[in-house]
C-alpha positions in Angstrom: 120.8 116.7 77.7 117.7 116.0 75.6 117.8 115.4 71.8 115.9 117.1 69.5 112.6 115.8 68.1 112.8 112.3 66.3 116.5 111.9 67.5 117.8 110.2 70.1 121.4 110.6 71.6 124.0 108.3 73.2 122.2 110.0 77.2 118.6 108.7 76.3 119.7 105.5 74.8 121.5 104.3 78.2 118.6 105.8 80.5 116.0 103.5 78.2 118.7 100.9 78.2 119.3 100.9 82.4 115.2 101.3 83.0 114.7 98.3 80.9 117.4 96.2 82.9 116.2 97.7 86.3 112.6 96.8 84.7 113.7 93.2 83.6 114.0 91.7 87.0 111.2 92.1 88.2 109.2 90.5 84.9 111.8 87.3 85.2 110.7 86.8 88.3 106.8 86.9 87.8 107.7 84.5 84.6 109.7 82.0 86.3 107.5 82.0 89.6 104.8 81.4 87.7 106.6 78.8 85.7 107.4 76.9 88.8 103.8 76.9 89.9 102.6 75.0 86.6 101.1 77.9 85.0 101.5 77.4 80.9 104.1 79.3 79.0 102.5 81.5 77.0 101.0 82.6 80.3 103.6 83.0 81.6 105.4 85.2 78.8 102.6 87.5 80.0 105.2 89.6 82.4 107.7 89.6 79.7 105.4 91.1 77.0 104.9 93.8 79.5 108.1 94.7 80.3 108.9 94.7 76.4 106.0 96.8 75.9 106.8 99.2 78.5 110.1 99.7 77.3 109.0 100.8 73.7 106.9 102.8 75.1 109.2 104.6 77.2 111.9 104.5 74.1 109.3 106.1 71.9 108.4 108.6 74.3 111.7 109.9 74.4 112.1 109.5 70.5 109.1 112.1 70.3 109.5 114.5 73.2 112.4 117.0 71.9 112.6 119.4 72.9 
């Protein structure tokens, strides 16, 4: 069920919420590989900026598209 413009219902929060989980594995384990390989830390937050980015983006998509 899609929300109307500017909303957001209880359906669209748990699909943003289970992308960004599904989403977060990967980006832990770019951070911490490249941890262990002596790359800095703000480097290596690189993956995690990403994956925090991407999942405002894809919360704000649904926040707009209403349909």
């Amino acid at each position: 069920m899609v929300s109307k413009k500017r909303t957001l219902n209880k359906e669209e929060l748990l699909k943003v919420s289970k992308n960004a989980l599904i989403f977060l594995a990967p980006a832990l384990i770019i951070f911490l590989t490249a941890i262990q390989n002596g790359v800095s830390l703000n480097q290596a937050l690189y993956s995690v900026y990403l994956w925090g980015l991407n999942t405002v983006i894809d919360l704000l998509r649904k926040f707009t598209s209403g349909k």
